[in-house]
FIKOLZA-1660 file (N, C-alpha, C; in steps of 0.1 Angstrom, whole numbers, plus 5000, padded with zeros to 4 digits):
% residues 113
   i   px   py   pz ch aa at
   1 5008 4988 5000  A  X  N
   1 5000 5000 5000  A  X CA
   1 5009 5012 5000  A  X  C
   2 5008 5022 4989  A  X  N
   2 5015 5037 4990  A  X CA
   2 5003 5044 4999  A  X  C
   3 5008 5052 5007  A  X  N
   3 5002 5067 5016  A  X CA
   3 5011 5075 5014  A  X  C
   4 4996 5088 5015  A  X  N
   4 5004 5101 5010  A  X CA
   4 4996 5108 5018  A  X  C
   5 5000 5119 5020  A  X  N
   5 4994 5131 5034  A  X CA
   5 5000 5148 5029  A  X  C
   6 4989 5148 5029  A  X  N
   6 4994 5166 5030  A  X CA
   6 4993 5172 5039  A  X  C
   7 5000 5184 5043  A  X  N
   7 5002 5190 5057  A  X CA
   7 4984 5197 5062  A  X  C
   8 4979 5197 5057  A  X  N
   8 4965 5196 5063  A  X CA
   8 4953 5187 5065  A  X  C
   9 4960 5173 5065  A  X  N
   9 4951 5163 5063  A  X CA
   9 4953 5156 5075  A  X  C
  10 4945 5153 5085  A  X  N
  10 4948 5147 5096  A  X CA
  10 4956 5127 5096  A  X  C
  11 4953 5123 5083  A  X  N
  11 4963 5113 5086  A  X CA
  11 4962 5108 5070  A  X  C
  12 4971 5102 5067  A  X  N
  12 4974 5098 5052  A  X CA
  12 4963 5093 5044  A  X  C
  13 4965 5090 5033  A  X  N
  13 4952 5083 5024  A  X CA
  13 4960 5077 5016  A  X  C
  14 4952 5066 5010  A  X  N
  14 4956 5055 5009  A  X CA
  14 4956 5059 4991  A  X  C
  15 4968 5053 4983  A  X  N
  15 4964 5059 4968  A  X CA
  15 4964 5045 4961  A  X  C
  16 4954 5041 4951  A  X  N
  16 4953 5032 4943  A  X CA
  16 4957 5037 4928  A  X  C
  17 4968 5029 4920  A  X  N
  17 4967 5026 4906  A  X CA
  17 4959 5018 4898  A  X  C
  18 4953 5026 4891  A  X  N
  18 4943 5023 4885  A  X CA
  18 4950 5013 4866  A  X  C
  19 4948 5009 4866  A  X  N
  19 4953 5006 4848  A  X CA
  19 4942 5002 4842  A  X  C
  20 4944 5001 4830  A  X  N
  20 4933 4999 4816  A  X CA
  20 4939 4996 4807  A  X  C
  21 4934 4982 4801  A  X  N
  21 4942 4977 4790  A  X CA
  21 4928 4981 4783  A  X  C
  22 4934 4989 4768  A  X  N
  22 4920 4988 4756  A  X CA
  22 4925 4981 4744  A  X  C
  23 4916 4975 4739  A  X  N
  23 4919 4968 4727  A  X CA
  23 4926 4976 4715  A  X  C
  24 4921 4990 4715  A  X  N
  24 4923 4998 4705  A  X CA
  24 4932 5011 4708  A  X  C
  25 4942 5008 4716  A  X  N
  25 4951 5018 4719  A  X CA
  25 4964 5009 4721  A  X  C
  26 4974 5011 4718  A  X  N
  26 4988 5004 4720  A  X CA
  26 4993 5009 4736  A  X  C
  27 4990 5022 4740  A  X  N
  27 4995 5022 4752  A  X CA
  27 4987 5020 4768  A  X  C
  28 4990 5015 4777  A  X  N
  28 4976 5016 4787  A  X CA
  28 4971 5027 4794  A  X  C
  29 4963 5029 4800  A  X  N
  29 4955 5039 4804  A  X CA
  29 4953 5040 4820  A  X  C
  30 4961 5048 4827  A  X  N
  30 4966 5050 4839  A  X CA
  30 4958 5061 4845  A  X  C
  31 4956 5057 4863  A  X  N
  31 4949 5066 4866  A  X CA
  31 4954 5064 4885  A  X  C
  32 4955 5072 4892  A  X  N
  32 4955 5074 4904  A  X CA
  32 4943 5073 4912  A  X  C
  33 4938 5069 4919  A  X  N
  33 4928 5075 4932  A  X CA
  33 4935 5075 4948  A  X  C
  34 4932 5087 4954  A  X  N
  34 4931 5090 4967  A  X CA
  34 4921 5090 4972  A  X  C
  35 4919 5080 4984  A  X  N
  35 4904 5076 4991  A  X CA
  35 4916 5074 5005  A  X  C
  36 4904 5080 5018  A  X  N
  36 4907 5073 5031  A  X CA
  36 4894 5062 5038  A  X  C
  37 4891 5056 5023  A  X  N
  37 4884 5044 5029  A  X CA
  37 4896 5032 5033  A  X  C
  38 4888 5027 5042  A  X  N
  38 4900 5018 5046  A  X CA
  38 4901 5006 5043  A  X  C
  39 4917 5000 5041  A  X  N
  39 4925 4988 5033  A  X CA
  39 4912 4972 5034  A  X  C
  40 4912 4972 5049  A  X  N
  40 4904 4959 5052  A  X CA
  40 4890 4960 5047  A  X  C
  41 4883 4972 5051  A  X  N
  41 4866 4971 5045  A  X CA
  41 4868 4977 5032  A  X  C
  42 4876 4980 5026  A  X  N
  42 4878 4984 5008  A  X CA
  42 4885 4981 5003  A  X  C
  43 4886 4967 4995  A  X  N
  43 4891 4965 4983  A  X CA
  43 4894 4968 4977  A  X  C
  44 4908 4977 4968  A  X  N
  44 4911 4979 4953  A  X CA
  44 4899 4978 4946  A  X  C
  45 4892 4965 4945  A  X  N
  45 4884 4968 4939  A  X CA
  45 4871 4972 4936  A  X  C
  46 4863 4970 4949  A  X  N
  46 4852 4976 4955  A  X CA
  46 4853 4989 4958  A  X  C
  47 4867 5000 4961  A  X  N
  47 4868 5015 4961  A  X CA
  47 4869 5019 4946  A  X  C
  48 4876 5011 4931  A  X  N
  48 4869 5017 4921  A  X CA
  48 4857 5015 4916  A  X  C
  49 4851 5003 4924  A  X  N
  49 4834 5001 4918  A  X CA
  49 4828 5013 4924  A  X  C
  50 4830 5018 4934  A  X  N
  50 4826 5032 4942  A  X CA
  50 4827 5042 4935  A  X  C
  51 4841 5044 4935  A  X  N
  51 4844 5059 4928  A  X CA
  51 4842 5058 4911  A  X  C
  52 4837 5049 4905  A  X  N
  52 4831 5048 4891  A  X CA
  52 4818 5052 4895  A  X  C
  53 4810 5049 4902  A  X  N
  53 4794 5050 4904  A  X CA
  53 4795 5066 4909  A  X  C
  54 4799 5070 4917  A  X  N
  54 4797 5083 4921  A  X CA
  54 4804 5091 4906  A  X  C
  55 4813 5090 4903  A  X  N
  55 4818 5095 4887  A  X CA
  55 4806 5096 4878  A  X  C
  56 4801 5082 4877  A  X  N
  56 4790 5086 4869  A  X CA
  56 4774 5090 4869  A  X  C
  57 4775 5096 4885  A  X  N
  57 4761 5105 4892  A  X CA
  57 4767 5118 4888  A  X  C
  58 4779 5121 4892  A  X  N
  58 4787 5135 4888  A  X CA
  58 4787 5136 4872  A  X  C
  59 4785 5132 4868  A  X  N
  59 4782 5135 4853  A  X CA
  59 4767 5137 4846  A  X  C
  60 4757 5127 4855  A  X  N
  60 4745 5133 4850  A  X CA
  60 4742 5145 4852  A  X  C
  61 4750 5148 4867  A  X  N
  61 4741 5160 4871  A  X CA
  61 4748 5173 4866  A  X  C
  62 4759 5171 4857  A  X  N
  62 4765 5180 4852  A  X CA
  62 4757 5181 4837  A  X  C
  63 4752 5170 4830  A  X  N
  63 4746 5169 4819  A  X CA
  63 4730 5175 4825  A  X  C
  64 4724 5173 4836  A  X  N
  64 4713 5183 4839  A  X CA
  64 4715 5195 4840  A  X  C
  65 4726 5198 4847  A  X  N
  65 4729 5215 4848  A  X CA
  65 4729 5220 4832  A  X  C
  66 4740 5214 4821  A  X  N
  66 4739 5220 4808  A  X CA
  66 4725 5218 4805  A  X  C
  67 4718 5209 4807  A  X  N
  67 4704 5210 4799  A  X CA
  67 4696 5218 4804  A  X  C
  68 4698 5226 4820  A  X  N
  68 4686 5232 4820  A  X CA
  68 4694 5250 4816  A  X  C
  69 4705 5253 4813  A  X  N
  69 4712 5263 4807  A  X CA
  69 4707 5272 4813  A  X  C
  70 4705 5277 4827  A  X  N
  70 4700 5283 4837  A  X CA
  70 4713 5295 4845  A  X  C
  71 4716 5305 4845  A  X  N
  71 4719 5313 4851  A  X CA
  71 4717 5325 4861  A  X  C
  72 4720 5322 4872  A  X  N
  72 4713 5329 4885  A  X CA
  72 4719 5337 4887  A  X  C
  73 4714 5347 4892  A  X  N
  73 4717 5360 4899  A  X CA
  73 4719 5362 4912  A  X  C
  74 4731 5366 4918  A  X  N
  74 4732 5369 4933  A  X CA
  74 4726 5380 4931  A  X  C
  75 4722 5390 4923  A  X  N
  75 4715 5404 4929  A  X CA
  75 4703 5401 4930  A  X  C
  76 4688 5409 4939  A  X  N
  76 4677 5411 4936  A  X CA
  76 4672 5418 4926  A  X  C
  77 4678 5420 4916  A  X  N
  77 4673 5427 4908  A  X CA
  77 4658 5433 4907  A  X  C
  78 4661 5441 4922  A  X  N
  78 4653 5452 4924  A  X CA
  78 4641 5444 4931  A  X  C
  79 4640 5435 4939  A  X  N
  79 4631 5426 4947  A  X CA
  79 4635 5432 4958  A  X  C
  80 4619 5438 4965  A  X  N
  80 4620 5440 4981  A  X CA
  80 4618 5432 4989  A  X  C
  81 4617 5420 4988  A  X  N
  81 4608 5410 4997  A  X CA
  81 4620 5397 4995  A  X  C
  82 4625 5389 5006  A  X  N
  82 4628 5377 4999  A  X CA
  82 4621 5371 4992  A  X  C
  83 4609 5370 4992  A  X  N
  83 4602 5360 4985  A  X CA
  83 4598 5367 4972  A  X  C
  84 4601 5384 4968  A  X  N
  84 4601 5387 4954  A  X CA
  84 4618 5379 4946  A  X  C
  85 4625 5381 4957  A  X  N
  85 4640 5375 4950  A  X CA
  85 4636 5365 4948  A  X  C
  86 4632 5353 4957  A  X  N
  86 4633 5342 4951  A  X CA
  86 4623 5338 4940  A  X  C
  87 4611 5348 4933  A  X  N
  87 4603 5350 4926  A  X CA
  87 4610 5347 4914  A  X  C
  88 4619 5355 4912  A  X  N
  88 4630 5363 4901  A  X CA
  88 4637 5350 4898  A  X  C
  89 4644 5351 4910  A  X  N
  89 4651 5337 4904  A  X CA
  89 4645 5320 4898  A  X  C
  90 4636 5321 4906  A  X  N
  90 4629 5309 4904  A  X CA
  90 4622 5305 4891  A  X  C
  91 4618 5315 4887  A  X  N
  91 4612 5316 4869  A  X CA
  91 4620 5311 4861  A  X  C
  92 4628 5316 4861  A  X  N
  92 4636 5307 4850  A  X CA
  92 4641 5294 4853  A  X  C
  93 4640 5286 4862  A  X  N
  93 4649 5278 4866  A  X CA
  93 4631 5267 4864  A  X  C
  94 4620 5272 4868  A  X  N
  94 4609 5266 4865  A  X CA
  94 4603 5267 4850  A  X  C
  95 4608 5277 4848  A  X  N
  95 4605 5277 4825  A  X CA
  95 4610 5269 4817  A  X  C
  96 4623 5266 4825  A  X  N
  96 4630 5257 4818  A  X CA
  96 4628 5248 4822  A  X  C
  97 4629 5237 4836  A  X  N
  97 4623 5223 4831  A  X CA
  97 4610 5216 4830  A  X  C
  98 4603 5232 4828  A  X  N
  98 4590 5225 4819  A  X CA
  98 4592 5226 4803  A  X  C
  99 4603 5233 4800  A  X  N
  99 4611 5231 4784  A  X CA
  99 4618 5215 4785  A  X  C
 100 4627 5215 4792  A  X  N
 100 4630 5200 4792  A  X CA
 100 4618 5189 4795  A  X  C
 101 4609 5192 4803  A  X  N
 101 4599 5178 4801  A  X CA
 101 4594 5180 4787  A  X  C
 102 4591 5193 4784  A  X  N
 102 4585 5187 4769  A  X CA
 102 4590 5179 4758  A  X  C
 103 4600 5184 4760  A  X  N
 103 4616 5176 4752  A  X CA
 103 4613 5165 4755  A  X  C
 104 4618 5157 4766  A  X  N
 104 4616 5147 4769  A  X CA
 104 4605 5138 4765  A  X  C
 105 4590 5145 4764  A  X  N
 105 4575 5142 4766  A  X CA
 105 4577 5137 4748  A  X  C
 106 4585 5143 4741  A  X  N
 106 4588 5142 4726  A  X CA
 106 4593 5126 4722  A  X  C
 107 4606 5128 4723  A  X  N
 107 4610 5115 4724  A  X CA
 107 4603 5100 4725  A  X  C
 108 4602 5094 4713  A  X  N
 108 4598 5080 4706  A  X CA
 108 4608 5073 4722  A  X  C
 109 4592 5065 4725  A  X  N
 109 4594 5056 4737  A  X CA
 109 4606 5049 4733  A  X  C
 110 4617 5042 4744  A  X  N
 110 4626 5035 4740  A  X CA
 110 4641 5041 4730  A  X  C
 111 4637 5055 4734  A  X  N
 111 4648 5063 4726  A  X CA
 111 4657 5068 4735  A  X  C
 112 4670 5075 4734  A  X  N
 112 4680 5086 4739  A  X CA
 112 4677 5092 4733  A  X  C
 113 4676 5107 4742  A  X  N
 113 4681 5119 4735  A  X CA
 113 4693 5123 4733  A  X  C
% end
């Protein structure tokens, strides 16, 4: 097992090498992880079945952020009331995923968009 610690970390963490052989590349495909799960209840390979599954929640919800193409305002743009600000902001963030359900509502059953 390599450990590695940085001066603000209260005790080391444990680093796994990752490799990947692909059929269609001549060289392999290398990758690090840093986790302080620990050696006996995490397996090499039960800590990349982990950090693949959380990888690929962190990607939906980055593919929902671009789809709802939403940009918020720290100002009230001119709202006296909290609940005029959150008025303001909230419109668009509710326009648009009733633009995405429709999208979606489109979509031939059994399809990707």
């Amino acid at each position: 097992m390599v450990a590695y610690q940085v001066g603000s970390w209260p005790s080391p963490r444990r680093v796994l090498l990752v490799v990947n052989e692909r059929s269609d590349d001549l060289l392999l495909h290398a990758f690090f992880l840093v986790t302080n799960l620990g050696k006996f209840d995490w397996p090499p390979q039960k800590v990349l079945a982990l950090y693949r599954k959380r990888g690929s929640a962190e990607a939906h919800m980055g593919e929902f952020k671009s789809a709802l193409d939403v940009h918020l305002s720290s100002t009230d743009r001119g709202g006296s009331t909290v609940q005029d600000v959150m008025a303001w902001i909230s419109y668009p963030v509710i326009k648009r995923l009733g633009a995405v359900e429709v999208d979606r509502r489109r979509q031939p059953l059994g399809s990707t968009p």
